[in-house]
Every structure is written in structure tokens, then in C-alpha cells.
C-alpha positions as CSV (number, residue, x, y, z in Angstrom):
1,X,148.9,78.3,104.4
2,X,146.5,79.2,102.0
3,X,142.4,80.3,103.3
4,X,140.0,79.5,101.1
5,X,138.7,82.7,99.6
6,X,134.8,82.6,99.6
7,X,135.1,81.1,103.4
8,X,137.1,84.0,104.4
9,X,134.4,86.4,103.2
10,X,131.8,84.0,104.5
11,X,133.0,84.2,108.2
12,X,133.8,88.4,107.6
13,X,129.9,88.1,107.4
14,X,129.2,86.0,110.0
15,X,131.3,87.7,112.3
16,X,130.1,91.5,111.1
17,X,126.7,90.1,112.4
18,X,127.8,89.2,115.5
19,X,129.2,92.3,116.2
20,X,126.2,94.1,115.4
21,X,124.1,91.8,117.6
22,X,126.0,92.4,120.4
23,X,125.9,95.8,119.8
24,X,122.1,96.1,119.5
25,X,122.1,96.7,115.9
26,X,120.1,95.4,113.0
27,X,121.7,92.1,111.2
28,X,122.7,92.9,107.8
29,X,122.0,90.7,104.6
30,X,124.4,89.8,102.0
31,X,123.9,91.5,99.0
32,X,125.1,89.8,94.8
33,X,126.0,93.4,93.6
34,X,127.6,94.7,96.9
35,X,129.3,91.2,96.6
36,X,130.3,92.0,93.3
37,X,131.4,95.5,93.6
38,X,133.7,94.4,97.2
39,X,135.3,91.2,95.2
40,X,136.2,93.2,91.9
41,X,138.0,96.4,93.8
42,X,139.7,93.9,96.3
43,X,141.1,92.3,93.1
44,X,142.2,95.4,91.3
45,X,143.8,96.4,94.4
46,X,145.7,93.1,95.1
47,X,146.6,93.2,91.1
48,X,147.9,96.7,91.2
49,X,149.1,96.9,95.0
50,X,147.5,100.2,95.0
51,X,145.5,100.9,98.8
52,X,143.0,103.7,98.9
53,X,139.0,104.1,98.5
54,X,139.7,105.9,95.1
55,X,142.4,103.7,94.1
56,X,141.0,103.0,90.9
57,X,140.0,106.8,90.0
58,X,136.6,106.1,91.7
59,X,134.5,107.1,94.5
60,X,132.7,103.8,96.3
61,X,129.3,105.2,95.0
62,X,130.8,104.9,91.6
63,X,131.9,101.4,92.0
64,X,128.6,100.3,93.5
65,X,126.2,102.1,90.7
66,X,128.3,100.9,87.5
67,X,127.2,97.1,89.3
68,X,123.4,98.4,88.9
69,X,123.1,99.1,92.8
70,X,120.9,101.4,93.8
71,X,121.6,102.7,97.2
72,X,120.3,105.9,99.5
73,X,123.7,105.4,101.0
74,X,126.8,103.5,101.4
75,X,129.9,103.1,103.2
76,X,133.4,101.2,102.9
77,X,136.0,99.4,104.5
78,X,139.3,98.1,103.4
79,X,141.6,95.9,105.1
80,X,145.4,94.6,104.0
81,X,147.0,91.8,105.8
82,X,150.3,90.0,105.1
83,X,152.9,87.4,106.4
84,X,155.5,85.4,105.0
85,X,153.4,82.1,106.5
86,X,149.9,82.9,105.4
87,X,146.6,82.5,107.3
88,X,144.2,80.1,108.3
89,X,140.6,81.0,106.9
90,X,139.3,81.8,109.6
91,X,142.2,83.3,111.0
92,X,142.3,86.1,108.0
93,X,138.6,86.9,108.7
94,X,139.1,87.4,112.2
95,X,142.2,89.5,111.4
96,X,140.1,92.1,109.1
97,X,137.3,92.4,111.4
98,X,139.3,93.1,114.6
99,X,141.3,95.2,112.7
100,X,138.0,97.1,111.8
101,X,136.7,97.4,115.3
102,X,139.6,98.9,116.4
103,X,139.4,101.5,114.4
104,X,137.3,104.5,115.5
105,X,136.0,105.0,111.6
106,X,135.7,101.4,110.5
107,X,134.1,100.5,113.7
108,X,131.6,103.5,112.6
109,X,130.4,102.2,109.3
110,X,130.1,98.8,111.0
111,X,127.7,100.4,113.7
112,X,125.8,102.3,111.4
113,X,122.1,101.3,112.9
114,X,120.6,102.1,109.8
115,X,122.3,99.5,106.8
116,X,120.8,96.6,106.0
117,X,122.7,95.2,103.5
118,X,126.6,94.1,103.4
119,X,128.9,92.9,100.5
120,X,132.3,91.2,100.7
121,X,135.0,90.8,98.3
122,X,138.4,89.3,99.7
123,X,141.9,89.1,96.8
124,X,145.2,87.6,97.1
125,X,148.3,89.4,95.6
126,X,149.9,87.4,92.9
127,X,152.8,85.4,94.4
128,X,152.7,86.9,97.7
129,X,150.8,85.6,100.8
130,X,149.3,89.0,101.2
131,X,145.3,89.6,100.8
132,X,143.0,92.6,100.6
133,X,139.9,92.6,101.9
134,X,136.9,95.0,100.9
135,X,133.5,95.5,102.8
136,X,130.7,97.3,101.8
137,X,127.2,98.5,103.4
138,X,124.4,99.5,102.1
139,X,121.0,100.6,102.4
140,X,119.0,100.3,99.1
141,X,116.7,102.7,97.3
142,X,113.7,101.1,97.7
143,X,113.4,101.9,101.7
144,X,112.8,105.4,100.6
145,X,109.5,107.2,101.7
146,X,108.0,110.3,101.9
147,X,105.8,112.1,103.9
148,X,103.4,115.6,104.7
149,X,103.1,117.9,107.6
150,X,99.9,119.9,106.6
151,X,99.9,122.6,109.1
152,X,96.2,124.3,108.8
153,X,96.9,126.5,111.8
154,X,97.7,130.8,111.7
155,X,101.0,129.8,113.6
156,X,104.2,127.8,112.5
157,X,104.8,125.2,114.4
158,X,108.5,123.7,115.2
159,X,108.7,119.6,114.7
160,X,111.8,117.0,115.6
161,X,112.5,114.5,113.1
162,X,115.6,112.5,113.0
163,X,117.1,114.1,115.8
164,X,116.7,117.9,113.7
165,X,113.9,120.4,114.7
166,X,112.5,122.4,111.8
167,X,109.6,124.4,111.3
168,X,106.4,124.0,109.4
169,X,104.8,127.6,108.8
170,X,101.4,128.3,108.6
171,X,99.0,127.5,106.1
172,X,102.0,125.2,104.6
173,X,102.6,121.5,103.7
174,X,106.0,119.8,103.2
175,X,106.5,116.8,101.7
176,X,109.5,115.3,103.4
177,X,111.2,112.4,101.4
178,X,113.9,110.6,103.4
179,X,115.6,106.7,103.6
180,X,116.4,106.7,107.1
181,X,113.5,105.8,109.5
182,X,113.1,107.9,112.2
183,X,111.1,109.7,115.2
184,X,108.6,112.6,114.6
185,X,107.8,114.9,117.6
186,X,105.8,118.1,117.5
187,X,106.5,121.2,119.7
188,X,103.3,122.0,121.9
189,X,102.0,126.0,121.2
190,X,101.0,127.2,124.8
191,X,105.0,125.9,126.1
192,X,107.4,125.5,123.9
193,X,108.8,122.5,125.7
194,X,105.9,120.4,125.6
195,X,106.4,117.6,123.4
196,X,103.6,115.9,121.5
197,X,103.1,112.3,121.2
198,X,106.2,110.4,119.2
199,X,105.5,109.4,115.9
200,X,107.2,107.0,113.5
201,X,106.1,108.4,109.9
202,X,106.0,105.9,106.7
203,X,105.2,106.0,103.0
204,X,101.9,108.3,102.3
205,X,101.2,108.8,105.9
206,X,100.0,112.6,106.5
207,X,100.0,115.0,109.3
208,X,97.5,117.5,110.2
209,X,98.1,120.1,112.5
210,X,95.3,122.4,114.0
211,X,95.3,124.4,117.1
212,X,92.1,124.1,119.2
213,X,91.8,126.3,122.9
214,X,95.4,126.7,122.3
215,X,96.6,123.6,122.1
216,X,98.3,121.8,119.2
217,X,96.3,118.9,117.7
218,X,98.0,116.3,115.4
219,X,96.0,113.8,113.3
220,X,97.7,111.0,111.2
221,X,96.1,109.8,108.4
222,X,97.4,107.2,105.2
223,X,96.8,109.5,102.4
224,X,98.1,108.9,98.5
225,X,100.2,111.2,97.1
């Protein structure tokens, strides 16, 4: 048995989304130049039998720029499968992604809440009935955004975003330029423990922080910078 190729990756697709759905997580998009960048390493790697992320002499980030990707970050999975008999299309798909799930570090880069895009390239070794598989994730460039926390106040004051607490000392304005959406929470003065409303920053959006009777006050504004 012979799968049909483009199918295989097709229903690796498919079934990645599933996966994610059931799992609460974003649906991912198929992307040309991940698509590109997954089919030409699975290739070289059924051509030269060789089985590693670096295979080739390069890193996945290196593989995915040279295709004119441009990504805030990436991940990768690989997958070999073989048998004397072959495999159904479907069957090989199914094979790869269970074989993913199952593992604690593939089944982490398919979870990862915050990729939006996917690519898949799937090779047969010459002569053999043995294929490779490749997937990639991405999240592109263009989701990037930044940020300011313009703290007007004589005291620093500690803020939460992305699950890390920094400070912001007085007088002070960082610009903060990140890809990964996330929540912004403000430390209260008076108790330390207080939290602040949540906040969900995006491009040019600016906050102010003042302290007024002792209290922290936070305005958000849409400013250009």
C-alpha cells in the first residue's frame, strides 16, 4: 500500500485541529512557507536517512527564514514510520499524530495556546515503504505589539504580565514589545496583594499610573508611538 502524499498531510492537519479543539486551544491555519519548509526537510531526510532537527546542519529557525518566513516563534516535530506492507493514507496520518500525543514534548508544541499557523511536509524513502513526516508551528511576525506603562507616581509600582511580575519605577516609562498576548495586572500601593483590574494590552495602547489618597489609579489610553 501506497498513501497518497498530500492526503496524508492533509488529514495530519485535520486531525492536529481536532486535537486542539478538544483541548480548548486555538485552530491553527495552514501556512505555503511552513508547508514548504516541512515538505523540503522531510524529503532531505527520507533521501539521506538521516533523523534529527539539525540533520541538515540547521536549526528549524534556519530552515523556516531561508523560505522567507518570518516568525516571533516556532516549533517542530518529526515523525518516522515504516513496515514492510505500507499504510493506508489515512492510516499514516493517524500513526504520526498519535505518535505525537504520546509524547510528553511533541504533545507540547502541539498544545502551545499561542501558534496560529501549521505547516506539513510528509517524504517517502526511495524503495522502501518507510515515510518521514515533518510538522511545523508558527506564530508570524506581524502579531507583534508593543506597549507603555507610564508610571507618574514617587513610588515604583510592581505589574503581572504574562504570568511574570516586574516593576515600573517612578517617574519611568517602558515600552514593552512582545508576540504573545497576554494579561496585565497592577499591584495595589496601600496592600501589596490587592490586584487591580485585568487588562489585555494591544498595539499603541498606554498606561498611566498615578497614586491618588493612596491608592493606585490606572488609565488606558490608545496613544501613537
Amino acid at each position: 500500500m501506497t498513501p497518497d502524499l498530500p492526503k496524508v498531510e492533509m488529514y495530519i492537519f485535520d486531525k492536529t485541529n481536532i486535537f486542539r479543539k478538544t483541548n480548548k486551544l486555538g485552530l491553527v491555519t495552514r501556512n505555503e512557507l511552513l508547508d514548504l519548509a516541512a515538505r523540503q526537510f522531510a524529503e532531505y531526510l527520507a533521501k539521506t536517512g538521516k533523523f534529527s532537527h539539525t540533520a541538515d546542519g540547521k536549526k528549524p529557525a534556519e530552515r523556516i527564514s531561508a523560505t522567507g518566513y518570518r516568525y516571533c516563534f516556532i516549533s517542530e516535530n518529526l515523525s518516522f514510520r515504516g513496515r514492510v506492507r505500507g499504510f493506508t493514507t489515512q492510516e499514516l496520518a493517524v500513526i504520526a499524530v498519535e505518535g505525537w500525543k504520546k509524547s510528553p514534548a511533541h504533545r507540547r508544541n502541539m498544545m502551545q495556546p499561542n501558534m496560529t499557523e501549521v505547516g506539513v511536509g510528509v517524504a517517502k524513502v526511495p524503495g522502501k515503504q518507510n515515510y518521514m513526516s515533518v510538522q511545523l508551528f508558527g506564530r508570524p511576525d506581524y502579531l507583534r505589539y508593543k506597549f507603555k506603562i507610564r508610571n507618574t507616581s514617587d513610588k515604583k509600582v510592581s505589574y503581572n504580565f504574562g504570568g511574570r511580575t516586574r516593576y515600573v519605577p517612578s517617574r519611568a516609562i517602558l515600552t514593552i514589545t512582545t508576540c504573545k498576548p497576554g494579561k496585565l495586572k497592577f499591584v495595589g500601593i496601600k496592600n501589596e496583594t490587592e490586584i487591580t483590574e485585568i487588562y489585555m494590552p494591544k498595539e499603541g495602547f498606554e498606561y498611566t499610573l498615578s497614586i491618588s489618597k493612596g491608592e493606585l489609579v490606572v488609565s488606558q489610553r490608545v496613544a501613537r508611538f
